[in-house]
N, C-alpha and C positions, 0 to 999 in steps of 0.2 A: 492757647489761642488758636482758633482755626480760622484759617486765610480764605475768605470768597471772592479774594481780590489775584487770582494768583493766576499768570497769563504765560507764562514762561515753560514753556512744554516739558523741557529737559527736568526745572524742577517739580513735576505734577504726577509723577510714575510713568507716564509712555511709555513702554519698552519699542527702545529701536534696535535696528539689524546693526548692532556696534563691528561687526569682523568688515562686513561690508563698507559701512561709512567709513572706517579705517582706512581702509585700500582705498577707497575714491581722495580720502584726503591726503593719500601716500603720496609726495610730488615726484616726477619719472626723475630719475637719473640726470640725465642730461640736460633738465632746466637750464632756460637761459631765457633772459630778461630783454624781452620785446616788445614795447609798450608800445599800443594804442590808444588812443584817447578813446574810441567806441568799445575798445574791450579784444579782447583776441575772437578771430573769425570765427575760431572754433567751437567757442562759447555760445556767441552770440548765433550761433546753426544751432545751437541746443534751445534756447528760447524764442527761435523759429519754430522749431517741432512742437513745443510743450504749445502755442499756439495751434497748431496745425493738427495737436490734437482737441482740441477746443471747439474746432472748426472754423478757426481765424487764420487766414492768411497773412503770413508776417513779413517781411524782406527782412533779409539779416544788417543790409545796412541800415532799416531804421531803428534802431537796436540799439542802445549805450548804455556800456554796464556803469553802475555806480555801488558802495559801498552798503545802502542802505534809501529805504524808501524815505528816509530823513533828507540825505546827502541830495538825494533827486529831489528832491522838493528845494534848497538851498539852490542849487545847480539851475532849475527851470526860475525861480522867481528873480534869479540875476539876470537868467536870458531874457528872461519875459517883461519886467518892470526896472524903472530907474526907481532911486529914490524918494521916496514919498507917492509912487503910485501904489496902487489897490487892488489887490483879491480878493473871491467873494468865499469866502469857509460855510460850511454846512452847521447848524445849529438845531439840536444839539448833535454833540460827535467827540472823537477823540480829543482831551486838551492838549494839543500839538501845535498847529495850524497856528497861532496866535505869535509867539512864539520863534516859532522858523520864519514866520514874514516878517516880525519884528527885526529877529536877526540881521536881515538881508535888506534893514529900513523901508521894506512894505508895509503897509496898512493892513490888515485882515478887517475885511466887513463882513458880518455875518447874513445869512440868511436862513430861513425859519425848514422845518420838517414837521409838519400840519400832522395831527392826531398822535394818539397814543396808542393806534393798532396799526397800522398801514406804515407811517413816518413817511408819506409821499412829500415829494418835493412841491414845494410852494412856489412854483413860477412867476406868482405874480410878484410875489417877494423877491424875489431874484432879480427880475425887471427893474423896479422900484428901485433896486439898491446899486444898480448899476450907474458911474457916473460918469465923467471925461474922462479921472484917472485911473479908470477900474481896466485894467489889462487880463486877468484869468479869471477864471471860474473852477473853482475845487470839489471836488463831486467824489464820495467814498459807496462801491459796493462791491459787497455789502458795506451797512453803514457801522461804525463801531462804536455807540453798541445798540443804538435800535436794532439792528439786523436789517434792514430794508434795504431791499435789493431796485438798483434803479430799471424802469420800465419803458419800453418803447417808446410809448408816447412822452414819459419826461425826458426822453435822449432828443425825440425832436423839438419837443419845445425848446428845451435848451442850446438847441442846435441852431435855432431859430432867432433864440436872443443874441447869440456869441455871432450870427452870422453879422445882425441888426449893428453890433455894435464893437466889432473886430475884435473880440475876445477869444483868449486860446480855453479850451476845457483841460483841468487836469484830474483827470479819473484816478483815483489810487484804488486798487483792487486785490491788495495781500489776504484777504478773508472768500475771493472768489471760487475757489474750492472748498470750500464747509458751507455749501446753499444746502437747509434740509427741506424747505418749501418751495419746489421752484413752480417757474410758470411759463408757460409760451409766450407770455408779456414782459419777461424779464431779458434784459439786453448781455446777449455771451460774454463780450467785453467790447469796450469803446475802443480798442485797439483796431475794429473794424470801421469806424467810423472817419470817413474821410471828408464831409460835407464842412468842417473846420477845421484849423489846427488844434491838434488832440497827441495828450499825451499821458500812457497809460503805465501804470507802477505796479510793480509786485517784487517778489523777490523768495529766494530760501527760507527767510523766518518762518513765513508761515505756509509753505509750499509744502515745505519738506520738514517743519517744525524744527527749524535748526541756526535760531538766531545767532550761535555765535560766529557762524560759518562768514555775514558779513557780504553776503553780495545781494544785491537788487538789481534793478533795470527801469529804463524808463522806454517805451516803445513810442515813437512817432507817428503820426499821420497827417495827413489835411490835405487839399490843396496846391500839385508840383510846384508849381512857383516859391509859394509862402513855405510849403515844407522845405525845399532846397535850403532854403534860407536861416531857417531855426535850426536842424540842422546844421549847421556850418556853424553859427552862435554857438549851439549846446557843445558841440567837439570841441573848440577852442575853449571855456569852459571848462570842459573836462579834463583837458590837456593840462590844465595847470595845476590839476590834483594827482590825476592817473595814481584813485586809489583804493583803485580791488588789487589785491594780491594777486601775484600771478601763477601760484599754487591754487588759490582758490578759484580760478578762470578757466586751470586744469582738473580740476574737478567738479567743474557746473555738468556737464554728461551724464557722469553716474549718477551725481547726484539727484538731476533730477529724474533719473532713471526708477532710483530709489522712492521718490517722493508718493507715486501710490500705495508700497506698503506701507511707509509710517501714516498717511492721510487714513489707512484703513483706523488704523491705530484711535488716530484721533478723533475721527467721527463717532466710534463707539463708544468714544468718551463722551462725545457733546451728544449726542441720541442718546446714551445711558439717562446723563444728569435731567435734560430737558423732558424725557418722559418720563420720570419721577415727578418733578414739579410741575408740571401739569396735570399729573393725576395729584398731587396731596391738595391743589389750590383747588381744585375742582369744588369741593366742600367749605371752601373760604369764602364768605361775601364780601369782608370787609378788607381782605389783602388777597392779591390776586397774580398773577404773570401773565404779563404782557406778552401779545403774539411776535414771530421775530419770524425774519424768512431766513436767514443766515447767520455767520460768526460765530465766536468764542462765547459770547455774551447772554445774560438773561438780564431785564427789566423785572421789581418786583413792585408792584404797586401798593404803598399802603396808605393809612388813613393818614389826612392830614391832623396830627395830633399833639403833633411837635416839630422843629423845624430838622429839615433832613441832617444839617450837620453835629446838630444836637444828639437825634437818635444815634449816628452814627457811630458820633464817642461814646453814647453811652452803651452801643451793643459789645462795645469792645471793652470798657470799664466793667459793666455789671453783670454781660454774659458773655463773655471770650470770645466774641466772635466779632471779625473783619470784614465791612463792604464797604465798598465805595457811594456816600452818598450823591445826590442825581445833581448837585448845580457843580460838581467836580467835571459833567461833558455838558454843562449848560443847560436842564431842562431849569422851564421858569418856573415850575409848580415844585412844592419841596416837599412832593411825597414818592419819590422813584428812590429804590437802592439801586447797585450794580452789582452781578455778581457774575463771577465767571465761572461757566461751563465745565473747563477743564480740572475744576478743584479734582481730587480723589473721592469718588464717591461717596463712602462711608463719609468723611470729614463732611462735603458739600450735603449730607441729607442731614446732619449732625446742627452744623453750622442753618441751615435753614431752620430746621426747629428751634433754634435760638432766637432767631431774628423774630418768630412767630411768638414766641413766650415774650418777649420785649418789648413787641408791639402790641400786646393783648394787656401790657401792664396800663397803659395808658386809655384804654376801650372802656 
């Protein structure tokens, strides 16, 4: 069976700097247990910098580590919403979102990403969906897995609605280092954005490609007044979990010290796989690949011939091979697979030819 569903760095071949990550995960000697609820100062100076190399200016107080870009999303939707109120989740996208609001007895409303090349934000849709109990707005870029990175102009429109209607934006942004198309239209990260309350996510998974390591962040902005104040919510919050390790807080530093070697790593991997299938689809009319500005991810477009879940099983039944059909991140039309990037080459051109002989059974 070859996996085109396989997201997970460590299991894809990467070669990482192992002597190196070793020593960053070696805890000192004389550890000792001084909890923060925003995270230890020292840490949170290290995701200062990694901003600062960005070209975003960060304070370290607005800064609160969490375990995981899951854990910050649980975290913000109890500071943000009571019971039975509303966030707006991007469609289509990661199936997460749904989920972790339900957890937290939020509502996830969806709103729409218009075409199948661009995946621009549908503002009107957003508007529209917006109600009394609608408290945040969730916004991923890049998107996972269109790719689509959000742009100037949708940061202020949406800037615009959230002002209109007291909404906090919560940007998650773990894929903002793998843009391979970028643009001077596209926004560096919403962690600069101060015109609302805004709160921006990322973390080791995919910085440093090193999911088990377990630490995220949520970065603050808005507003002194209303920031002071969420703030002060989100610590208390967090206080009642205080739960990054604190080996792991001692080695956010190296680590993401590290993070541009392995990022070399990984980019070779998603530029290797992505310009292959853009060169084999090129001579394909009937099934093709979607443009994408970032991520782990490819969109593969085929004919509608069968319904996407149907194909799915059957590539795995009667040609060994693994994707994710498209209504698994909500696309309404049931001709999109998913496949990831990171597969191992050979396997990923292997497994594509599969999917192409599967889909040529039913032409």
């Amino acid at each position: 069976l070859l996996d085109l569903t396989v997201s997970n760095p460590t299991r894809a071949g990467i070669r990482y700097p192992s002597e190196q990550l070793a020593s960053a995960l070696t805890p000192p000697r004389d550890l000792v247990y001084e909890p923060d609820p925003r995270g230890l100062a020292a840490a949170r100076d290290a995701v200062a910098h990694y901003y600062a190399g960005r070209g975003v200016g960060v304070d370290r107080d607005r800064v609160v580590l969490t375990a995981s870009t899951s854990e910050a999303y649980a975290l913000l939707f109890k500071v943000l919403a009571d019971p039975g109120d509303e966030v707006l989740v991007p469609v289509p996208s990661y199936p997460l979102f749904e989920h972790l609001a339900r957890a937290e007895c939020v509502a996830p409303v969806p709103y729409r990403l218009e075409g199948d090349a661009a995946w621009r934000i549908d503002c009107a849709d957003v508007l529209a969906a917006v109600t009394e109990r609608t408290r945040a707005l969730v916004v991923v870029s890049p998107n996972n897995p269109t790719g689509s990175v959000l742009t100037e102009r949708e940061l202020t429109d949406l800037v615009s609605i959230c002002r209109m209607h007291g909404l906090a934006i919560v940007c998650d942004e773990v894929f903002a280092d793998y843009i391979h198309a970028s643009s001077p239209s596209h926004v560096a990260s919403v962690a600069a954005e101060a015109g609302v309350l805004t709160f921006t996510l990322n973390g080791l998974s995919k910085i440093a490609g090193l999911p088990y390591v377990k630490l995220g962040w949520i970065v603050a902005n808005g507003p002194r007044e209303i920031l002071a104040e969420a703030l002060e919510r989100l610590e208390f919050a967090a206080d009642l979990y205080l739960s990054v390790a604190t080996p792991v807080q001692h080695a956010l530093p190296p680590l993401l010290a590290l993070a541009p070697e392995i990022q070399i790593e990984i980019r070779e991997r998603l530029a290797r796989n992505r310009t292959w299938l853009d060169a084999r689809f090129g001579a394909e009319g009937a099934i093709r690949a979607l443009k994408a500005e970032g991520g782990w991810y490819a969109l593969v477009r085929v004919p509608r011939v069968v319904a996407d879940e149907r194909l799915a099983v059957e590539l795995v039944e009667r040609d060994g091979v693994l994707a994710h059909p498209g209504y698994f991140f909500g696309f309404e039309r049931a001709e999109v697979l998913v496949v990831s990037l990171l597969t191992e080459p050979v396997a990923f051109r292997a497994g594509i030819e599969r999917i192409l002989a599967g889909v040529h059974r039913h032409l």
